[in-house]
N, C-alpha and C positions, 0 to 999 in steps of 0.2 A: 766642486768642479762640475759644472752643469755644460753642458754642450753649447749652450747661448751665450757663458761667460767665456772670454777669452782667456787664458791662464797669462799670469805675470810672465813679467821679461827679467826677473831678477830676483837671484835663487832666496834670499827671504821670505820675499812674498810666494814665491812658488812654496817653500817648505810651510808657512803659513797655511795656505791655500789647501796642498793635502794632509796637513794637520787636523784642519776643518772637516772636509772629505770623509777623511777615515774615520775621524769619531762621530758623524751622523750615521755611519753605516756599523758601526763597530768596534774592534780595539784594535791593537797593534800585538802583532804573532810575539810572541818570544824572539829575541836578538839571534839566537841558533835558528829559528824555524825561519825568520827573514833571511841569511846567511843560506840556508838551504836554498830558498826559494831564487837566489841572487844569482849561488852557481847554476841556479838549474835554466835561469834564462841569459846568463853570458853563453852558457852550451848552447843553448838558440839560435844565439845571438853568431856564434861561431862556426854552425853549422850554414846559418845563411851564407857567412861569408865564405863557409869553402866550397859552396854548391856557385855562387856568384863567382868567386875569383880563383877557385883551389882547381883540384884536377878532379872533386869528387863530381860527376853528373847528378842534377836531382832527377831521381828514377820516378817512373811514373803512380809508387805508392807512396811517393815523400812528398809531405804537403806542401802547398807554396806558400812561399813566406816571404817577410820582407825586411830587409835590413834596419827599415830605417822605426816599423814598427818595433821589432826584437832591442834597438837602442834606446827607443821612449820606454818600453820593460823595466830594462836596464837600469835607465836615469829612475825612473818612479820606484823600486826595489831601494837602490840607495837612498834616494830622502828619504823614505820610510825608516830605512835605519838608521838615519843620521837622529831625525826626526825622536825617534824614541832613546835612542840612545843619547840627547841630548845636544847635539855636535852641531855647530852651525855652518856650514857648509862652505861661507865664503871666508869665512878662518880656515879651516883644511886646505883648501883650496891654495889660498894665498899661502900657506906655511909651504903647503908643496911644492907651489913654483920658486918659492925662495931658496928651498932644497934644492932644485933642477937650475939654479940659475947661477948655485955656487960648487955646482958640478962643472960648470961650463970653462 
């Protein structure tokens, strides 16, 4: 994931893509230490939106942030886990909504 390349449109090659990414730089944390790191940025991620939409004001020592970064976080914490854990994402994906569709 180089700044000049544009990332895929389509979560294969995206989990491909930081596949690649993470092992030029590194390894992949432990399944618990990613799961850690996952809640720790949906809290981010939630904190934005209650400073944006909830009743909490951001005070002037809470830093500014931004929604839409805290959900690229988000999305990139789950490939990762998907990613080592082996899970292909638009299988889950697809299984989900066929859960959610025979809810309906």
């Amino acid at each position: 994931m180089t700044d000049s390349a544009p990332l895929p449109s389509e979560l294969p090659a995206i989990q491909a893509r930081i596949d690649d990414w993470l092992k030029q730089r590194g390894r992949y944390w432990s399944p618990l230490s990613q799961y850690a790191r996952l809640a720790e940025e949906v809290g981010e991620l939630g904190r934005e939106l209650n400073f944006r939409f909830g009743d909490k004001p951001r005070a002037a020592k809470d830093p500014s942030g931004s929604v839409t970064d805290e959900l690229g976080d988000v999305l990139f914490i789950v490939v990762l886990l998907a990613n080592d854990l082996g899970i292909d994402l638009v299988t889950a994906l697809s299984a989900t909504l066929r859960k959610y569709e025979h809810r309906v």
